[in-house]
N, C-alpha and C positions, 0 to 999 in steps of 0.2 A: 102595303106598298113597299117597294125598295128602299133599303137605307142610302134616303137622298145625302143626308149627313155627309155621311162614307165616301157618294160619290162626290158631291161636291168639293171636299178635299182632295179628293185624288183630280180634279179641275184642279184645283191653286198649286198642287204640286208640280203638274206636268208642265203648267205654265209659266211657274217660277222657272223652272228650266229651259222651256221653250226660248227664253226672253235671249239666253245668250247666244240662241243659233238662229235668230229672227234674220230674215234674206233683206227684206225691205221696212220701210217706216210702217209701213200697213200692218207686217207682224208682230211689228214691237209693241204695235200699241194694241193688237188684238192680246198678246201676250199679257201684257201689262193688265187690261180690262179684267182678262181671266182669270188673272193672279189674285183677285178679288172674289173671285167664282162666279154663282150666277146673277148676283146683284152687279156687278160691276157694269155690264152693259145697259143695264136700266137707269146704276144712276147716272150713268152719262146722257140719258133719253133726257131722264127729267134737269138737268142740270142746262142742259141745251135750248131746253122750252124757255122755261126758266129766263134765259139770257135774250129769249126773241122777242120784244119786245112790241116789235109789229108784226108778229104773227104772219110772216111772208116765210117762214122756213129758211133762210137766206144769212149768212153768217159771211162778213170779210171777213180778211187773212184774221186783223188784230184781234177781233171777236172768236172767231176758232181758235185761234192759239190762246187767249184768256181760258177757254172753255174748256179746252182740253188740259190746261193746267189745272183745272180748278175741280177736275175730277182727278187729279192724281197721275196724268199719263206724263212723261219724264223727257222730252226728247232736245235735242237741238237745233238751234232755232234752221238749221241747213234741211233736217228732218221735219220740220214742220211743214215747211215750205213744198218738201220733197211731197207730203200726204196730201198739202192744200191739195197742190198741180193736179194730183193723180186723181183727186173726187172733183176738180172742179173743170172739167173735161170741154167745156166750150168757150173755156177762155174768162170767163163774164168777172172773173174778180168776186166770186161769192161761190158758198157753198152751200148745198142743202143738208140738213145734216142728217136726216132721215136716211139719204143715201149713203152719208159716208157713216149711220150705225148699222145699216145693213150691211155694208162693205167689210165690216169689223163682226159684225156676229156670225160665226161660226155657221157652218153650211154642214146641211142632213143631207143625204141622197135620199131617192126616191121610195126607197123601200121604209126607210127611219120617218121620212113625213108623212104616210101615210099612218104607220102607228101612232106616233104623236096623237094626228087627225080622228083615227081613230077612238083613243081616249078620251079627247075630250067632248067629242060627239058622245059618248057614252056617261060623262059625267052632266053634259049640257040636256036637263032631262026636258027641260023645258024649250028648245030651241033655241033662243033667245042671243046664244052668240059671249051669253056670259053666265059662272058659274059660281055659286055660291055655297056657304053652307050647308041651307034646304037643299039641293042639289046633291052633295055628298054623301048626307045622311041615307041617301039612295043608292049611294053606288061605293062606299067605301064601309065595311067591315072592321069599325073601329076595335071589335075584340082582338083583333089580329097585332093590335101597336105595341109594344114592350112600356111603352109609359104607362097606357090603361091595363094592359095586364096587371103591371108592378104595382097598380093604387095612384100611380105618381099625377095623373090627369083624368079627369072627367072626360065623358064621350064629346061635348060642346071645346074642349080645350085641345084635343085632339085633330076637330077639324078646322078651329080656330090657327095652330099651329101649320097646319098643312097649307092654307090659303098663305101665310105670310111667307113662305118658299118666295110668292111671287109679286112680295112688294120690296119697296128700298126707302131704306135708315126707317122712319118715322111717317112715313105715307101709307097707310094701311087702308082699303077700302073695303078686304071681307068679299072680292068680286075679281075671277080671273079671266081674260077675255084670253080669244084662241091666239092673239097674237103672244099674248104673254106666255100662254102657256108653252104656245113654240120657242120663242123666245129660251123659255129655261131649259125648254129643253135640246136647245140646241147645243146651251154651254153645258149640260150632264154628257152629251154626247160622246162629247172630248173625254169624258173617262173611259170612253169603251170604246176598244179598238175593233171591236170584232160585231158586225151585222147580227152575227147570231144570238149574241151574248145582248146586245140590245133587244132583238126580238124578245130573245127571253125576259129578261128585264121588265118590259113593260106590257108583254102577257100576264107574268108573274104579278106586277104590279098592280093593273086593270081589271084583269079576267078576261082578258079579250080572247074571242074566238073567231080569226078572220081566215083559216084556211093557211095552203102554202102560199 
C-alpha cells in the first residue's frame, strides 16, 4: 500500500494552512478537523454520539457548540452561530449532526469514489459490508511493508497496524466498514491534487484493474 503516513501528513500540512484562507465557518472548521488528518472527522463522529443522549441525532445551539469545542474546533461564538444557521436549514432550533459531519467531510468526485468503492469491495471478501484482518490476509501482500521487510513487525502486526488508520484515540474494533473507509479516504484525498495521481495511488495501492 501507499505510504498513508506521508500522506496523511501532507493532510495536516495543507490544512494548517487552509485554516488562514478559510471563506466561511464551514471551512474553518473543515480545516481545523483536517489539521488533525484522518482521525479528526471520526473523532468528532464519536464525541457527537457520545453527547446524544437520547439518541434522536438532534443537538441545540448550547449542545453543538459544547461539542464542537470539546473536539478541538476554535471559533467565535458569531461563528458558531454562523455554522448552527447554515446545518440547521428549517429553522427548527436543532441540528443533526450527522449532516453537519458530512457537510465537513471532504467530497471525492465521481471518478475517486468509485475507486475508494472499488477497494474495498476487493478487501470485503466476504461481502459482509465490513472488513477485517481474515479479509486482509487475502488481499494485502504484507512482504511488500518496509516494517516486515526490516524484521520490525510480524505479518498479524502489519495488518493489525493497517485497520487502526481507521479507528480514534483508544476505540479500536479490528473492523472497517465502507463508510469509514470512505471516510479516510476522503481526508487522504486532500493530499492529492491531481485525479491521476490518486488513480494511480490506489491501483498501486490495491492492485485494482478497473479499465479507463
Amino acid at each position: 500500500m501507499a505510504d498513508m503516513t506521508r500522506l496523511n501528513e501532507d493532510v495536516k500540512a495543507k490544512a494548517r494552512a487552509n485554516r488562514f484562507n478559510a471563506k466561511d465557518a464551514l471551512d474553518l472548521v473543515q480545516a481545523q478537523f483536517l489539521a488533525r488528518g484522518a482521525s479528526g472527522i471520526k473523532g468528532a463522529q464519536r464525541r457527537f454520539r457520545i453527547m446524544d443522549d437520547d439518541q434522536n441525532k438532534k443537538l441545540s445551539f448550547d449542545e453543538f457548540s459544547k461539542g464542537i469545542r470539546e473536539v478541538g474546533v476554535v471559533l467565535q461564538k458569531e461563528q458558531e452561530w454562523e455554522l448552527f444557521n447554515l446545518i440547521d436549514t428549517n429553522g427548527e432550533g436543532t441540528v443533526d449532526f450527522d449532516e453537519f459531519l458530512r457537510a465537513v467531510q471532504p467530497k471525492m468526485n465521481e471518478r475517486r469514489m468509485k475507486l475508494v468503492e472499488a477497494a474495498f469491495a476487493k478487501m470485503d471478501h466476504t461481502g459482509d459490508g465490513a472488513v477485517t484482518v481474515e479479509d486482509l490476509t487475502k488481499t494485502y501482500n504484507v512482504k511488500k511493508h518496509p516494517k516486515y521487510t526490516g524484521g520490525d513487525w510480524s505479518e498479524e502486526k502489519v495488518y493489525q497496524e493497517f485497520l487502526k488508520n481507521f479507528d480514534v484515540d483508544d476505540h479500536t474494533d479490528g473492523i472497517v466498514t465502507l463508510k469509514e473507509f470512505i471516510a479516510y479516504y476522503a481526508v487522504i484525498s486532500c493530499s492529492i491534487d491531481s485525479d491521476t495521481c490518486f488513480d494511480l495511488t490506489m491501483r498501486n495501492s490495491w492492485g485494482l484493474n478497473l479499465g479507463n
